[in-house]
N, C-alpha and C positions, 0 to 999 in steps of 0.2 A: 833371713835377710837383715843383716843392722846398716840402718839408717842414720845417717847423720846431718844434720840444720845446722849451718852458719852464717849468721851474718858475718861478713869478713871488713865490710867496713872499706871498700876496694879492694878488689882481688889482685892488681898487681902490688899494692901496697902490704895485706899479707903475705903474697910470695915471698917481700923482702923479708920477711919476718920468720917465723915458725910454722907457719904454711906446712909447707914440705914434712916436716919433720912429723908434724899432727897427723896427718894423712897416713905415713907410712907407719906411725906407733897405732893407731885408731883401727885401720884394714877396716874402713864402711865399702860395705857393699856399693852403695850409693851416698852419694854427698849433695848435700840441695844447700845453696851458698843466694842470702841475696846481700843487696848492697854493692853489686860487681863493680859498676860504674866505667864497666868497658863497653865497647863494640865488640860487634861480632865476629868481625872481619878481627880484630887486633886478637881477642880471645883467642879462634881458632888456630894464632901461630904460640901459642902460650906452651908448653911441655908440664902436661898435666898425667899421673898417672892412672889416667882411667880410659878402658877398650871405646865409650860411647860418652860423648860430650856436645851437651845441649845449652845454650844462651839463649835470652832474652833481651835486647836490652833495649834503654828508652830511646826516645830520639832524640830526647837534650843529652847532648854529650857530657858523660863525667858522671851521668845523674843514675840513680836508683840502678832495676837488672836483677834478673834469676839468672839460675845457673839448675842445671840436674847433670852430674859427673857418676856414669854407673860403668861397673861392671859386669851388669845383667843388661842385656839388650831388651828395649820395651818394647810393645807394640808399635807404640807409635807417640809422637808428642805432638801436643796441642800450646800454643802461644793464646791466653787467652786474656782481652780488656774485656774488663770487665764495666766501662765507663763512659760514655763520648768524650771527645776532646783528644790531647794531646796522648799516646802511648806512652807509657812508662814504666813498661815491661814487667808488669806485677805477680801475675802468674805464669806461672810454667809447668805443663801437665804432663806427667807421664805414663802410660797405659801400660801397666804390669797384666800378665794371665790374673793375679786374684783381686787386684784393686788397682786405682790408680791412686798415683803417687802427684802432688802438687806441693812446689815450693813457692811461696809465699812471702814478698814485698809491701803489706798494707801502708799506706798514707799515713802521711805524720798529719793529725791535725792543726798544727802550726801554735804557735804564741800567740794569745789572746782568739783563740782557736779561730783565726781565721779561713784557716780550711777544714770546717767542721762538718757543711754541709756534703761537699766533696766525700770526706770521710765517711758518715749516715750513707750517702746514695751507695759509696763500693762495698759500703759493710752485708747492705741489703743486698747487694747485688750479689754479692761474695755468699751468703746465704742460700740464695738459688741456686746457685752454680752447685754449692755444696748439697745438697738436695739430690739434685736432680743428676748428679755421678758418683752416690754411692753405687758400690761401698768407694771411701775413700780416704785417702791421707794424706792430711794438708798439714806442712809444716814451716816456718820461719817466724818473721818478724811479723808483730799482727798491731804491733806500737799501739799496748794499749795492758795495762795492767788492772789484771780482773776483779780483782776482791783487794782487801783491805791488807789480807796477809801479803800479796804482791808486791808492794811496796814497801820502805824502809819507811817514806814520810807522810800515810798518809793525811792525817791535817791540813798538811803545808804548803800537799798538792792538790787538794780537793779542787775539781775544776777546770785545771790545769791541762793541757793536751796531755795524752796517756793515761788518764784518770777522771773524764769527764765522765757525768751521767750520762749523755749520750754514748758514747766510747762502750764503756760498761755496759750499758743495759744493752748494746747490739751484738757484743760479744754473748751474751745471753741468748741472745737471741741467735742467735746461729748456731751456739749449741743445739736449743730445742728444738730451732725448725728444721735442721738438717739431720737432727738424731745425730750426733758426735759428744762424744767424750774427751776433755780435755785429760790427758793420760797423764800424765805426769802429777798433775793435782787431784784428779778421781783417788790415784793411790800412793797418795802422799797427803792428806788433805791437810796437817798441823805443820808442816814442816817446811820453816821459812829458806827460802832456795831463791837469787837472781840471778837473771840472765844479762843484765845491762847496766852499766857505769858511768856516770857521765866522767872527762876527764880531768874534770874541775876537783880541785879542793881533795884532793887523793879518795874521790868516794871507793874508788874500787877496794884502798887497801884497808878503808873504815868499813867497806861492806853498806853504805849507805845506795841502793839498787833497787832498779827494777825488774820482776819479771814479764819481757816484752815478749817471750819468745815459748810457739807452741808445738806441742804435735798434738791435732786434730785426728779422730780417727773416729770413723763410723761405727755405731755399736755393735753390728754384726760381724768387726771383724777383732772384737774385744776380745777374744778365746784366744787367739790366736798371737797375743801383743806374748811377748815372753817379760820385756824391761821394758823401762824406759826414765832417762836421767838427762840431767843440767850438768854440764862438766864446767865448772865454776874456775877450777884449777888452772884451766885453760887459757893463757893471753893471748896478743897477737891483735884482738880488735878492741872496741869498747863494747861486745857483746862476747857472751860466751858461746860455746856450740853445746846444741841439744843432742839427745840419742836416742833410737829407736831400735829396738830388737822385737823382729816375726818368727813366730815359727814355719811362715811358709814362703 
């Protein structure tokens, strides 16, 4: 099965883009897209090439949203808050025969991290969830750059939303306490790689970047991972698309 994670940054605003063209050179078995910032109602008249098409999306219009676009029929999908309050369509699960598959929307902590606390409770909460459905494969946006190699500046952002001790140390923590492996840096661990660009000041074409963007995979299903890559190459949003290849 290869998998593919993007944030698209809006999905009708990729469409206008290179959308189309990615999908059809790429052939994912499955495509997990957040950042939709549609309805579901509007999504569902979209001309997407995939047999089975799943949305999320929030209730503030415009705002956040999953996507799962497969051509593997799953068991079944799960919409899952993980929060009280307002939906904001963060997870979206989908139950494969040998795992499930969740793409992932996490919370931006905000500027002078004013939604820090928010962020700790979904991280936690995001933690159990992960636990408690392995085996599993959680991948997108998790807005939050994990080590020092992650980042282009770290100094500059010490503190900063996507770089907070908190941020960090929960991301840690949901490694450990869910038993997952961040796959891509398990077996890359030197190798400076981003996923995200702000649009300011040409970072993307200085490579001044974040890596926001994960695939989560529980360790008993580590035998089985074939690849896994940051396609950097890739425009269309200010994040790049991640990859995943199963052998099953």
């Amino acid at each position: 099965m290869k998998i593919i994670s993007w944030n698209v940054n809006g999905l009708r605003s990729a469409l206008s883009k290179n959308f189309s063209e990615f999908v059809a050179d790429a052939k994912p078995d499955v495509l997990c897209l957040q950042e939709t910032r549609i309805g579901e109602a509007a999504a569902a008249l979209l001309d997407l090439p995939f047999a089975h098409r799943y949305f999320y999306s929030a209730e503030r219009a415009g705002y956040s949203g999953t996507a799962i676009l497969s051509n593997i029929e799953p068991r079944g999908v799960r919409r899952i808050s993980l929060c009280e309050g307002a939906d904001e369509g963060r997870v979206l699960v989908a139950d494969f025969d040998s795992f499930s598959l969740a793409s992932i929307y996490a919370p931006n902590a905000q500027a002078e991290l004013r939604r820090i606390d928010y962020k700790h409770a979904w991280n936690t909460a995001f933690a159990d969830f992960a636990k408690s459905n392995a085996p599993l494969v959680a991948c997108g946006d998790f807005n939050v750059a994990h080590e020092e190699i992650d980042i282009a500046r770290p100094r500059e952002n010490e503190g900063n939303a996507g770089f907070s001790e908190t941020e960090r140390t929960d991301f840690s923590d949901i490694l450990s306490r869910a038993d997952m492996s961040d796959i891509w840096r398990e077996r890359n661990p030197d190798t400076v790689k981003y996923s995200w660009w702000s649009y300011r000041g040409g970072a993307r074409k200085r490579n001044i970047g974040w890596r926001l963007d994960y695939f989560l995979v529980s360790r008993g299903l580590l035998k089985s991972i074939v690849s896994a890559d940051i396609l950097d190459e890739v425009g269309g949003s200010d994040h790049a698309p991640i990859s995943l290849e199963t052998a099953e």
